[in-house]
N, CA, C and O atoms as a Tinker XYZ file with bonds, in Angstrom:
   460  protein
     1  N      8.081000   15.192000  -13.625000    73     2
     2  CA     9.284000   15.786000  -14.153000    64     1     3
     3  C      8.960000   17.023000  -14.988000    63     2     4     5
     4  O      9.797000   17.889000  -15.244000    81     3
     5  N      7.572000   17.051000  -15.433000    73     3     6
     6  CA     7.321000   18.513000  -16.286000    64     5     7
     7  C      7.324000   19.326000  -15.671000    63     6     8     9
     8  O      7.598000   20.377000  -16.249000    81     7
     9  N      7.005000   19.437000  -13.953000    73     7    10
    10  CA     6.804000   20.543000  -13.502000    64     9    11
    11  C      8.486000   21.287000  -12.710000    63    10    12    13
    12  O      8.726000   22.069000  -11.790000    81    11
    13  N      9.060000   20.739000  -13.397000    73    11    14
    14  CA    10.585000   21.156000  -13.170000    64    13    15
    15  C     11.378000   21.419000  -14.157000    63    14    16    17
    16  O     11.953000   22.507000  -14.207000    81    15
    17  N     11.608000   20.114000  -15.465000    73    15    18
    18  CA    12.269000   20.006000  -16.592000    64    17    19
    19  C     11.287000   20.411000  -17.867000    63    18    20    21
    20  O     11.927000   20.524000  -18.912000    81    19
    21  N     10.079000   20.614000  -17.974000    73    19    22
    22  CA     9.052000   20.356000  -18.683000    64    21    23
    23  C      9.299000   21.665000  -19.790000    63    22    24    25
    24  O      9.721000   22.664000  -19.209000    81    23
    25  N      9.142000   21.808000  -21.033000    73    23    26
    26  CA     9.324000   22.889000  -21.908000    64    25    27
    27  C      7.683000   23.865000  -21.549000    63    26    28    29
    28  O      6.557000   23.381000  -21.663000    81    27
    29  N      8.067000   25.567000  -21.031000    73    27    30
    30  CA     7.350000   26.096000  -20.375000    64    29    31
    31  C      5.730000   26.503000  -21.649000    63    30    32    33
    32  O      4.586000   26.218000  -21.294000    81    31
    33  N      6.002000   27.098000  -22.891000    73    31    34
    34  CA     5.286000   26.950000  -23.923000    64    33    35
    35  C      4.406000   25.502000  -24.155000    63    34    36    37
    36  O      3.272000   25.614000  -24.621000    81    35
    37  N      4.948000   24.097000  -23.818000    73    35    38
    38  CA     3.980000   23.159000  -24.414000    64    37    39
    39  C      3.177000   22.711000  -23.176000    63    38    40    41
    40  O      2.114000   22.119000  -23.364000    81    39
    41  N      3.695000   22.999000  -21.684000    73    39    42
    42  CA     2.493000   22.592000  -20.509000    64    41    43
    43  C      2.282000   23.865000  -19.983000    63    42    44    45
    44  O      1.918000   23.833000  -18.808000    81    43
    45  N      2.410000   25.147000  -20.547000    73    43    46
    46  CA     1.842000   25.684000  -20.114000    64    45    47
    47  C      1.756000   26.876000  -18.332000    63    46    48    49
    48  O      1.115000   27.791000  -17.815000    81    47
    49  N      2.880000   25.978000  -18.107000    73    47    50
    50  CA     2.808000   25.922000  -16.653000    64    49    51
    51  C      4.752000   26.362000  -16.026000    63    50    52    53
    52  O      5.679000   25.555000  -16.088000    81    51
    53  N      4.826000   27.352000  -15.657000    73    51    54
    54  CA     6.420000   27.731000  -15.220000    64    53    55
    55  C      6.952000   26.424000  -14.416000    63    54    56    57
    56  O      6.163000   25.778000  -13.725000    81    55
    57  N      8.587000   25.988000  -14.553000    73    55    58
    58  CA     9.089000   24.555000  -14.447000    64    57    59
    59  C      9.661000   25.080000  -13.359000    63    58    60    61
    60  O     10.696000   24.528000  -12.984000    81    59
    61  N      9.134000   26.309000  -12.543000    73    59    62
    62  CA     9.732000   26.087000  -10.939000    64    61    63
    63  C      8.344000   26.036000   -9.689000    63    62    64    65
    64  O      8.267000   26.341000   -8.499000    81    63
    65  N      7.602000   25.607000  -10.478000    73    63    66
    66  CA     6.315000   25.646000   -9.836000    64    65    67
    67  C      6.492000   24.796000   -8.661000    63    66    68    69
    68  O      6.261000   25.091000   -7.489000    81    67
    69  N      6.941000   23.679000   -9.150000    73    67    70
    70  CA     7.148000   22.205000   -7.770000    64    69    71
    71  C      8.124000   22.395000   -7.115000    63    70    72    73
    72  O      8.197000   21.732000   -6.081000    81    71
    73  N      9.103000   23.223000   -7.386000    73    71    74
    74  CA    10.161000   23.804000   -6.455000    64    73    75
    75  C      9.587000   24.524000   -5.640000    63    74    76    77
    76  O      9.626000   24.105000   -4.484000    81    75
    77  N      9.038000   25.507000   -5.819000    73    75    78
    78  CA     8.227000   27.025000   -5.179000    64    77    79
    79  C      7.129000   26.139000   -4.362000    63    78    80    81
    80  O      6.798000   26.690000   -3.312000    81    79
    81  N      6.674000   25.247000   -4.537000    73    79    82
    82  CA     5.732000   24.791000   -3.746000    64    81    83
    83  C      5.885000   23.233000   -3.334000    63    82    84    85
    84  O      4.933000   22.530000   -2.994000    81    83
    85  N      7.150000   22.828000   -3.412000    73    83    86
    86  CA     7.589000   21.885000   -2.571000    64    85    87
    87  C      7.036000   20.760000   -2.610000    63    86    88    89
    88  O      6.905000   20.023000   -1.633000    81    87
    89  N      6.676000   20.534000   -3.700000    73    87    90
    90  CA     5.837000   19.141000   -3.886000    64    89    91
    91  C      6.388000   17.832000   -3.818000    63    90    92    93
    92  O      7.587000   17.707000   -4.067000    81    91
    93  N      5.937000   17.176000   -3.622000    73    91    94
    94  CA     6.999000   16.372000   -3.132000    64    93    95
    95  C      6.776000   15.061000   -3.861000    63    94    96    97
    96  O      6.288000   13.979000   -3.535000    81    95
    97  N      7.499000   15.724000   -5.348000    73    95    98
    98  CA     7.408000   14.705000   -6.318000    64    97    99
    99  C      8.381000   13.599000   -6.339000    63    98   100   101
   100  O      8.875000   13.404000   -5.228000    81    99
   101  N      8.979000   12.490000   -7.664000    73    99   102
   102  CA     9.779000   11.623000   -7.385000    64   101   103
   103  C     10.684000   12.401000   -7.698000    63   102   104   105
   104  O     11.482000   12.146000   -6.796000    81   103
   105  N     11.357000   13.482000   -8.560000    73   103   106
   106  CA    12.491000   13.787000   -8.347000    64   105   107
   107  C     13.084000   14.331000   -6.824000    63   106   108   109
   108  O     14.188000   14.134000   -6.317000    81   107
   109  N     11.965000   15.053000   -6.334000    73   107   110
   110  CA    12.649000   15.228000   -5.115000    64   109   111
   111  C     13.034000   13.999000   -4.109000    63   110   112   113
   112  O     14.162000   13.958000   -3.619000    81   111
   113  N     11.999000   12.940000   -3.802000    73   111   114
   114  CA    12.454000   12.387000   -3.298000    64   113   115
   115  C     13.645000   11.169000   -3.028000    63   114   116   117
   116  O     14.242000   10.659000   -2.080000    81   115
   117  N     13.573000   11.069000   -4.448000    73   115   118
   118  CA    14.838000   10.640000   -5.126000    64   117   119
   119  C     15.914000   11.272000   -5.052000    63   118   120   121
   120  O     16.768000   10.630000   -4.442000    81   119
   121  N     16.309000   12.439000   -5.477000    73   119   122
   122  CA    17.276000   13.475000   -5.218000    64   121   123
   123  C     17.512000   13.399000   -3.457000    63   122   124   125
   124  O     18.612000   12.866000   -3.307000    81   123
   125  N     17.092000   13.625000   -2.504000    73   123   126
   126  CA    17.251000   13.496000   -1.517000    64   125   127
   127  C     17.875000   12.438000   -0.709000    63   126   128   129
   128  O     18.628000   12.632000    0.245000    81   127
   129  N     17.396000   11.001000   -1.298000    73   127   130
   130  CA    17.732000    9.835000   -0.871000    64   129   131
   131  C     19.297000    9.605000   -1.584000    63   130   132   133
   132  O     19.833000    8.575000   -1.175000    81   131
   133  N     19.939000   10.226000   -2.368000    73   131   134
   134  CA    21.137000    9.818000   -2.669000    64   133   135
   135  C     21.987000   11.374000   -2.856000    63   134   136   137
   136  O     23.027000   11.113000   -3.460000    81   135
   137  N     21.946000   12.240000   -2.683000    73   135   138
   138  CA    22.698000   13.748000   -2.672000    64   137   139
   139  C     23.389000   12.997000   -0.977000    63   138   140   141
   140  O     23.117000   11.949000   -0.393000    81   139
   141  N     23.992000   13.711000   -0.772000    73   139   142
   142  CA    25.479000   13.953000   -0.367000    64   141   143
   143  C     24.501000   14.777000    1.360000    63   142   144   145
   144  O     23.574000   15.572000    1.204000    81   143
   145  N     24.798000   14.515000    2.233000    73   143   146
   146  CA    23.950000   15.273000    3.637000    64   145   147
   147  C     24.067000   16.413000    3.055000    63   146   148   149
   148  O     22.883000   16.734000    2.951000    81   147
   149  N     24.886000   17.557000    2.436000    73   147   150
   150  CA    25.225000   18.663000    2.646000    64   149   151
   151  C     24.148000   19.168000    1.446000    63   150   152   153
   152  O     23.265000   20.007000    1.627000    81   151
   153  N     24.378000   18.585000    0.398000    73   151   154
   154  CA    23.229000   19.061000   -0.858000    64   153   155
   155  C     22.354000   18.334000   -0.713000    63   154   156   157
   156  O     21.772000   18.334000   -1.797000    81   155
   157  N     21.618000   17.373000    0.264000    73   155   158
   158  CA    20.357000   17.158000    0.732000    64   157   159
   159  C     19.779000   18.370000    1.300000    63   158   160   161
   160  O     18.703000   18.821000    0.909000    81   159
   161  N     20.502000   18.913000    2.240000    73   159   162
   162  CA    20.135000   20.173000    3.270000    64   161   163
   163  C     19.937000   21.120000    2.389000    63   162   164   165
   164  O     18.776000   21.526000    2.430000    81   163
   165  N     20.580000   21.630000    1.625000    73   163   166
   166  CA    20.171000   22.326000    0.871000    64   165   167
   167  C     19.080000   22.423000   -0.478000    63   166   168   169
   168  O     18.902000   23.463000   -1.113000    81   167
   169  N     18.630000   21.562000   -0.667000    73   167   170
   170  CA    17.975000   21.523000   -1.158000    64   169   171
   171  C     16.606000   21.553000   -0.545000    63   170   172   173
   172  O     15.708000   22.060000   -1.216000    81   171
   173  N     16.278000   20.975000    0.887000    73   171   174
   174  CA    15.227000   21.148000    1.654000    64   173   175
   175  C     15.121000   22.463000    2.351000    63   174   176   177
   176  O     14.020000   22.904000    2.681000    81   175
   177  N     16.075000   23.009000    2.550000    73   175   178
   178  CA    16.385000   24.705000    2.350000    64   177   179
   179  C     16.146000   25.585000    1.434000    63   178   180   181
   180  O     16.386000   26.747000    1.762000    81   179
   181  N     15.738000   25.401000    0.359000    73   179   182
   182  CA    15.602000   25.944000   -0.908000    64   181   183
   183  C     13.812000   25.818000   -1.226000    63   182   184   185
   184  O     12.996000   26.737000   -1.170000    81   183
   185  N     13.570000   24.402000   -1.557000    73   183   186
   186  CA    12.495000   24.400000   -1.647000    64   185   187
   187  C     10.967000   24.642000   -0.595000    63   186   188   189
   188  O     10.902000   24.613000    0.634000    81   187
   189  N     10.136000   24.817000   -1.350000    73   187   190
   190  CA     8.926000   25.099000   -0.695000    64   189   191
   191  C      8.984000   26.959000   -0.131000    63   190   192   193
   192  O      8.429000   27.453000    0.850000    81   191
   193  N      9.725000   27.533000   -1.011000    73   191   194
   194  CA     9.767000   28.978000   -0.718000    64   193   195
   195  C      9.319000   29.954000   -2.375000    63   194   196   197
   196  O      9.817000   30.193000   -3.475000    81   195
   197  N      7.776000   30.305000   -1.397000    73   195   198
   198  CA     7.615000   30.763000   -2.920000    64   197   199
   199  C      7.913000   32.420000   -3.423000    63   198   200   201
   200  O      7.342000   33.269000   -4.107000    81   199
   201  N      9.383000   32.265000   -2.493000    73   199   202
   202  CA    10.212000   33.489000   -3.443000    64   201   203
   203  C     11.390000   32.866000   -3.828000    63   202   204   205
   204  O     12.490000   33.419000   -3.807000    81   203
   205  N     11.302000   32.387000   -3.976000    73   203   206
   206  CA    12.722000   31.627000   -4.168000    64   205   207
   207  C     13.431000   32.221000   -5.979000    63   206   208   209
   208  O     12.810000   32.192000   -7.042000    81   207
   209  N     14.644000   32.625000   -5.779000    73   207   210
   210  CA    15.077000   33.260000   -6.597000    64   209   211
   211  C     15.229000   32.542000   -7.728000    63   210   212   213
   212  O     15.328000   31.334000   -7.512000    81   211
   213  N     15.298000   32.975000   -9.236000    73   211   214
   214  CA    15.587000   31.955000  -10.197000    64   213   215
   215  C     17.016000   31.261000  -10.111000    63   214   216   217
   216  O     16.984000   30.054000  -10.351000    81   215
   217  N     18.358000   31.839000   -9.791000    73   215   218
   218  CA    19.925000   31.212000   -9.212000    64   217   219
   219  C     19.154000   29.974000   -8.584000    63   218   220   221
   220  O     19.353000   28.868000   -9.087000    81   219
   221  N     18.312000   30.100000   -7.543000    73   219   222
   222  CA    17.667000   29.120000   -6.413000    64   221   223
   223  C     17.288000   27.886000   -7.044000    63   222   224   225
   224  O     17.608000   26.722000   -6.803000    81   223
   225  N     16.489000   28.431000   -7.958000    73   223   226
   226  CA    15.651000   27.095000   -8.740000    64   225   227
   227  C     16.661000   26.646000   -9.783000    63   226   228   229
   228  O     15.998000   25.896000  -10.499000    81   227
   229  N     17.751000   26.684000  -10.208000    73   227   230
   230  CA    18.449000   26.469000  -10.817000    64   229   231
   231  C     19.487000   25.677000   -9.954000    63   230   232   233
   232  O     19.723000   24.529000  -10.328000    81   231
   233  N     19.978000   26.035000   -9.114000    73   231   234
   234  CA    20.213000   25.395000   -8.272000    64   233   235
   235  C     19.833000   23.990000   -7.652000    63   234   236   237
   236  O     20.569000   23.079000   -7.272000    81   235
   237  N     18.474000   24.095000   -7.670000    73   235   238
   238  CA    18.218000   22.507000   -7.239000    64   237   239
   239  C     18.356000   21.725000   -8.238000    63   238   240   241
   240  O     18.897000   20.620000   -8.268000    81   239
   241  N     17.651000   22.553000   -9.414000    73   239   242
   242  CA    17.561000   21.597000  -11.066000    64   241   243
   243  C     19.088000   20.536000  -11.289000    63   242   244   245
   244  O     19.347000   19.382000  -11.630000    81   243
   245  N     19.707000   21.586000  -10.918000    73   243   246
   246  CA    21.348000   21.092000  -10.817000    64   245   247
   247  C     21.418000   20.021000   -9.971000    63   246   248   249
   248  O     21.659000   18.906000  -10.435000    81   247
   249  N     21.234000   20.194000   -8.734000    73   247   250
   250  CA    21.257000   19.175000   -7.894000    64   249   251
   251  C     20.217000   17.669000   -7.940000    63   250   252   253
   252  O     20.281000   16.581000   -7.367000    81   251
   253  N     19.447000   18.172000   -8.756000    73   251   254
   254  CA    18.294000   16.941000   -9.496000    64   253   255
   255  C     19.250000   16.170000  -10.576000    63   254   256   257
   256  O     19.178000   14.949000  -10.716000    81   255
   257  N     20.042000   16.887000  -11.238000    73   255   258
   258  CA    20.630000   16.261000  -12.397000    64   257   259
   259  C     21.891000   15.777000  -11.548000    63   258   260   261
   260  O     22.080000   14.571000  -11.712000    81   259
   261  N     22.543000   16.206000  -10.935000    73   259   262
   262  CA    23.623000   15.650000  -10.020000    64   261   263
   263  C     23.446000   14.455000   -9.522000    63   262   264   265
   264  O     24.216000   13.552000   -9.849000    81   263
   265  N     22.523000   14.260000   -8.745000    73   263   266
   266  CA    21.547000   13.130000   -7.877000    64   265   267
   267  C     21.289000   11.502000   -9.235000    63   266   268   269
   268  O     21.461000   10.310000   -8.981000    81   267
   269  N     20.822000   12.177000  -10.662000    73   267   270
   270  CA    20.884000   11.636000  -11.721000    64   269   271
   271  C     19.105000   11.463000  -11.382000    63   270   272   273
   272  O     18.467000   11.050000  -12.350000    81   271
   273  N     18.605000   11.639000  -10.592000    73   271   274
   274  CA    17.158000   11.608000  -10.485000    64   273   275
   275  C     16.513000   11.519000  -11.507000    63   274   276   277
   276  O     15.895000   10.456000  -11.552000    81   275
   277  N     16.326000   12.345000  -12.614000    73   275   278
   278  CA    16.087000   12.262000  -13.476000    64   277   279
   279  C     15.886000   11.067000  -14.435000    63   278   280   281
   280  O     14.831000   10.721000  -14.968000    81   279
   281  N     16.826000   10.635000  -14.521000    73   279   282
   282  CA    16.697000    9.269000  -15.072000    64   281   283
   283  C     16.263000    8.276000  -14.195000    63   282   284   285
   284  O     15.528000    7.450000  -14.737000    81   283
   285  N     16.427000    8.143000  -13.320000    73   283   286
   286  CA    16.092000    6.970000  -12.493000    64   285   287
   287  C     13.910000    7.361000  -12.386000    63   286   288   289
   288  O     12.881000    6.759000  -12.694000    81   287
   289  N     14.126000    8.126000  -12.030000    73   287   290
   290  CA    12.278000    8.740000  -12.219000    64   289   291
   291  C     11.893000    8.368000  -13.766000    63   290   292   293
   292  O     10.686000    8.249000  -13.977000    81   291
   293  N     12.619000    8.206000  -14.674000    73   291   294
   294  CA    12.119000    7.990000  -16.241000    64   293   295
   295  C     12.147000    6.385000  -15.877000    63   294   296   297
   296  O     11.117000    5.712000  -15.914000    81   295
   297  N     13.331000    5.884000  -15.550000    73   295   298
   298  CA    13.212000    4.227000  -15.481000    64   297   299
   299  C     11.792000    4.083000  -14.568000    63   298   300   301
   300  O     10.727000    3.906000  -15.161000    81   299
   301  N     11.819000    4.134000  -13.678000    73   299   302
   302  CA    10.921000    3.963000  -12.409000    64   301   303
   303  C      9.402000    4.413000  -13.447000    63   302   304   305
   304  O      8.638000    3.452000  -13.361000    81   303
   305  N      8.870000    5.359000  -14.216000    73   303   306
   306  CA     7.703000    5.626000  -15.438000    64   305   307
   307  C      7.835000    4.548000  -16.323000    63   306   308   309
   308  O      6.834000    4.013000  -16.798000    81   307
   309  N      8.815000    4.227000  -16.555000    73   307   310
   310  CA     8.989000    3.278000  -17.923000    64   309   311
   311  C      8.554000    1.442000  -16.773000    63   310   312   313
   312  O      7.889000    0.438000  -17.030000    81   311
   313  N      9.044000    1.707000  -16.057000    73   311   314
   314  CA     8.506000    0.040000  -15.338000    64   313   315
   315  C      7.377000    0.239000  -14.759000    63   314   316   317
   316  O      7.201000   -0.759000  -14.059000    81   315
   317  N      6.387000    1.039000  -14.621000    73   315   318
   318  CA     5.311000    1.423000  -14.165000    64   317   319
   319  C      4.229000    1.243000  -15.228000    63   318   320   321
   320  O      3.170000    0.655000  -15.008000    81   319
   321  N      4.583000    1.812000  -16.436000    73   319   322
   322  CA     4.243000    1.478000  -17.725000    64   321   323
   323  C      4.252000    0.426000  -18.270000    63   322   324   325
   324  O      3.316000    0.451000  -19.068000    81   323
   325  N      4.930000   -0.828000  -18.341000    73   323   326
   326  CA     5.273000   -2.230000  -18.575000    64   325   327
   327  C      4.148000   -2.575000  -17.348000    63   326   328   329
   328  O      3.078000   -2.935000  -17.839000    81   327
   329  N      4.149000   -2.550000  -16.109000    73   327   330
   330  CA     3.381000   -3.277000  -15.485000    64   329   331
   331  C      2.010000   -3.122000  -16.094000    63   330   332   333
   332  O      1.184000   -4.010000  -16.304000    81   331
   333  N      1.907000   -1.650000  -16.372000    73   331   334
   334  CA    -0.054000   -1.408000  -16.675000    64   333   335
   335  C      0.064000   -2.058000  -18.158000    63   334   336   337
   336  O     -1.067000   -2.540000  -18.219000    81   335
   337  N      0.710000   -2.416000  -19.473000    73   335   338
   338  CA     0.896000   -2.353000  -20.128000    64   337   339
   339  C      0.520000   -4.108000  -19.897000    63   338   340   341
   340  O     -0.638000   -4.482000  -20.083000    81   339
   341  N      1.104000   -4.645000  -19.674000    73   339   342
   342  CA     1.247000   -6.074000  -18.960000    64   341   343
   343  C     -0.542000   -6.564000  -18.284000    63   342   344   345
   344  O     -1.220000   -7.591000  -18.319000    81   343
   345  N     -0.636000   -5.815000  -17.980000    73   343   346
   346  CA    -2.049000   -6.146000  -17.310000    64   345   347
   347  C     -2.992000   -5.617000  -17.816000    63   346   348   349
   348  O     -4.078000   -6.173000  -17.656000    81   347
   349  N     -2.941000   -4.455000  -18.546000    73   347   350
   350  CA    -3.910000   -4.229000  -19.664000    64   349   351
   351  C     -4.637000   -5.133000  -20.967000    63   350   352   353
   352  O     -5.657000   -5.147000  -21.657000    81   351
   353  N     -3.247000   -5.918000  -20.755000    73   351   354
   354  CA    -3.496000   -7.042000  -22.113000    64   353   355
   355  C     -3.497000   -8.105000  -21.210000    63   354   356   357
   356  O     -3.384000   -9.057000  -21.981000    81   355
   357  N     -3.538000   -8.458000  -20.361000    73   355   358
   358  CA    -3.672000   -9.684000  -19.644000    64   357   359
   359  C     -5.905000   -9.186000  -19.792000    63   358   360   361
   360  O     -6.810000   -9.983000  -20.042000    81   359
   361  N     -5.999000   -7.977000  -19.572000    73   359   362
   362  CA    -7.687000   -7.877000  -19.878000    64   361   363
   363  C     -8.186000   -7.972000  -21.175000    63   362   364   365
   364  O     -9.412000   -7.948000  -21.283000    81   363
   365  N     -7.417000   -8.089000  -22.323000    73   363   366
   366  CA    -7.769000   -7.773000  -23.508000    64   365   367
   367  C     -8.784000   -8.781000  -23.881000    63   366   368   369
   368  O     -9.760000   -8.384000  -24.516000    81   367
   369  N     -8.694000   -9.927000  -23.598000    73   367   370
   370  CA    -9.695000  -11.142000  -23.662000    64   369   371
   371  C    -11.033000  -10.805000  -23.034000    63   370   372   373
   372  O    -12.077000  -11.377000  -23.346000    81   371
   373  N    -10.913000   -9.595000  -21.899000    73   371   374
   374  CA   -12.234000   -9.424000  -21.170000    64   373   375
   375  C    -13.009000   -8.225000  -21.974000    63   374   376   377
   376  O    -14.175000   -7.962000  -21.680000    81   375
   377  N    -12.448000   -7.648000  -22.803000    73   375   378
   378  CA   -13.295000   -6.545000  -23.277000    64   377   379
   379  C    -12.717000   -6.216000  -24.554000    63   378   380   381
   380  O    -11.695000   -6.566000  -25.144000    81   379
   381  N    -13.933000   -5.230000  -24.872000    73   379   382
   382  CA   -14.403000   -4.839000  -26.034000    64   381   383
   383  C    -13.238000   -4.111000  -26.993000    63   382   384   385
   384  O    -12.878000   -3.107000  -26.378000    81   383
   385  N    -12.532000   -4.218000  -28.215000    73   383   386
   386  CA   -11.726000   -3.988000  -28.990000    64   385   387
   387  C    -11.132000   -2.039000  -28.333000    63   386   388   389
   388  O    -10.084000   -1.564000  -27.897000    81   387
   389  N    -12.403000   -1.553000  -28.603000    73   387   390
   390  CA   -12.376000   -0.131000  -28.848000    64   389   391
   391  C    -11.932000    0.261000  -27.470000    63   390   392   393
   392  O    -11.052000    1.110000  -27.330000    81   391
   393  N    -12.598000   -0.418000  -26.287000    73   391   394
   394  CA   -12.167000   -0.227000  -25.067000    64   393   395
   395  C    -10.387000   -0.431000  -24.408000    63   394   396   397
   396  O     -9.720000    0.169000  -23.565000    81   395
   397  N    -10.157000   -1.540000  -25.277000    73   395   398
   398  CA    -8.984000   -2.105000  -24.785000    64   397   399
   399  C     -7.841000   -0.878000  -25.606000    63   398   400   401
   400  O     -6.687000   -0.735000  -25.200000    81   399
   401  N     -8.459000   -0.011000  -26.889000    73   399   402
   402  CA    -7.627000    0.643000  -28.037000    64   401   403
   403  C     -7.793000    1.943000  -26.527000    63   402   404   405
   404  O     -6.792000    2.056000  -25.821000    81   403
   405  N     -8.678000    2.553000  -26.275000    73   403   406
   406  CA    -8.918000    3.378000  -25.598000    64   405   407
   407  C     -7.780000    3.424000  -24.394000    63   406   408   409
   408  O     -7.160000    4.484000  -24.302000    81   407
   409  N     -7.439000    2.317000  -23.421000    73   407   410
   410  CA    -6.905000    2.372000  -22.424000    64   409   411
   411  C     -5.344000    1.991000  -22.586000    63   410   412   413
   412  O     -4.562000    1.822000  -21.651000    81   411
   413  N     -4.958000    1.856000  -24.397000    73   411   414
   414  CA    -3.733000    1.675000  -24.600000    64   413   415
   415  C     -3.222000    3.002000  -24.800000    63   414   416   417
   416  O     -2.061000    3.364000  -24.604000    81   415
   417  N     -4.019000    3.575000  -25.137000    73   415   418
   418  CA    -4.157000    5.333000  -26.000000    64   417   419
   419  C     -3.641000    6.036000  -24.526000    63   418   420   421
   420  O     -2.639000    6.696000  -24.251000    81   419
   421  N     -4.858000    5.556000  -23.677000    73   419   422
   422  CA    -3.951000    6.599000  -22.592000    64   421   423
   423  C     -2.932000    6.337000  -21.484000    63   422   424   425
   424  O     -2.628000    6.984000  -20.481000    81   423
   425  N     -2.369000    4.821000  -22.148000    73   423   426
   426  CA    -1.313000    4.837000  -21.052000    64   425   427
   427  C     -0.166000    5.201000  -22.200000    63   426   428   429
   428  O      0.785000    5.827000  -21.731000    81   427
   429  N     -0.101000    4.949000  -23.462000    73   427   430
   430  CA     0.497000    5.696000  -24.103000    64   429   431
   431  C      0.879000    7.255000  -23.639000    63   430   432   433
   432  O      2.032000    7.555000  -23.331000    81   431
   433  N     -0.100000    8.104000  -23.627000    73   431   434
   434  CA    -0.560000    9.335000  -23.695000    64   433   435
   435  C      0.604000    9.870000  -22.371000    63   434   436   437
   436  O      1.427000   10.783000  -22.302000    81   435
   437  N      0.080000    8.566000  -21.245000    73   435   438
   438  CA     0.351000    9.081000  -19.445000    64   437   439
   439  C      1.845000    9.447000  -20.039000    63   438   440   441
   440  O      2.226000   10.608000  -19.889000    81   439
   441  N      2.673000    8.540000  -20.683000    73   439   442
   442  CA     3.931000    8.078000  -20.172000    64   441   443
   443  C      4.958000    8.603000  -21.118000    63   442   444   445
   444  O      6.146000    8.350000  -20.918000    81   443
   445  N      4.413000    9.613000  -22.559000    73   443   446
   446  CA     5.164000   10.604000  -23.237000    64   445   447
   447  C      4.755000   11.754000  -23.738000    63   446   448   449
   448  O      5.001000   12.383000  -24.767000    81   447
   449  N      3.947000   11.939000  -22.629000    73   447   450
   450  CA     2.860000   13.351000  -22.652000    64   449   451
   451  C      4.081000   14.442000  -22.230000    63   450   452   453
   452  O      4.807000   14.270000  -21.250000    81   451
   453  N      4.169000   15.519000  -23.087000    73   451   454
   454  CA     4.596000   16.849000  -22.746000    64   453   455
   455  C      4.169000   17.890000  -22.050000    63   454   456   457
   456  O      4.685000   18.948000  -21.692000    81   455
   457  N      3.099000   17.378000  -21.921000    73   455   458
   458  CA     1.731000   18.807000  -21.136000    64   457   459
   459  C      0.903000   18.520000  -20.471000    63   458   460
   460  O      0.133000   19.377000  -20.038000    81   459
């Protein structure tokens, strides 16, 4: 979701990058599976063109938030997170304090990282 919605100053990285290059992250594929045939098409029309005008990329962003993708891709991170979260401590008995602090740190890190 950073490489679309992501604030451009803290990753560093322009938020039409995955548009322009069609990546075929969960918002898109999410967005796709529930948009409407007509703003499906268009949106697979749009993306993966790396001239694609800024109206363009604004355009899909719209149609990402339309779709509600967005959130459903945050739920879908957030239960992804509970599972590793869940089984991380199901290992905690197998290892070492600092290790187990280490691999909480970075699923922390994965799942409200800005950059």
């Amino acid at each position: 979701m950073l490489g679309s919605f992501g604030n451009e100053q803290i990753t560093g990285k322009p938020t039409d990058g995955d548009i322009r290059e069609g990546k075929k992250t969960c918002l898109l594929i999410d967005a796709l599976s529930k948009l409407d045939p007509n703003d499906a098409q268009r949106v697979k029309n749009l993306i993966g063109n790396p001239y694609i005008t800024k109206e363009a990329v604004k355009e899909v962003k719209g149609l990402f938030l339309k779709s509600k993708s967005v959130q459903s891709c945050k739920k879908l991170a957030n239960k992804y997170y509970e599972m590793a979260e869940t089984n991380l401590n199901n290992l905690k008995p197998h290892v070492n304090q600092s290790e187990f602090e280490f691999f909480k740190s970075l699923l922390n890190f994965v799942l409200k990282r800005e950059y």
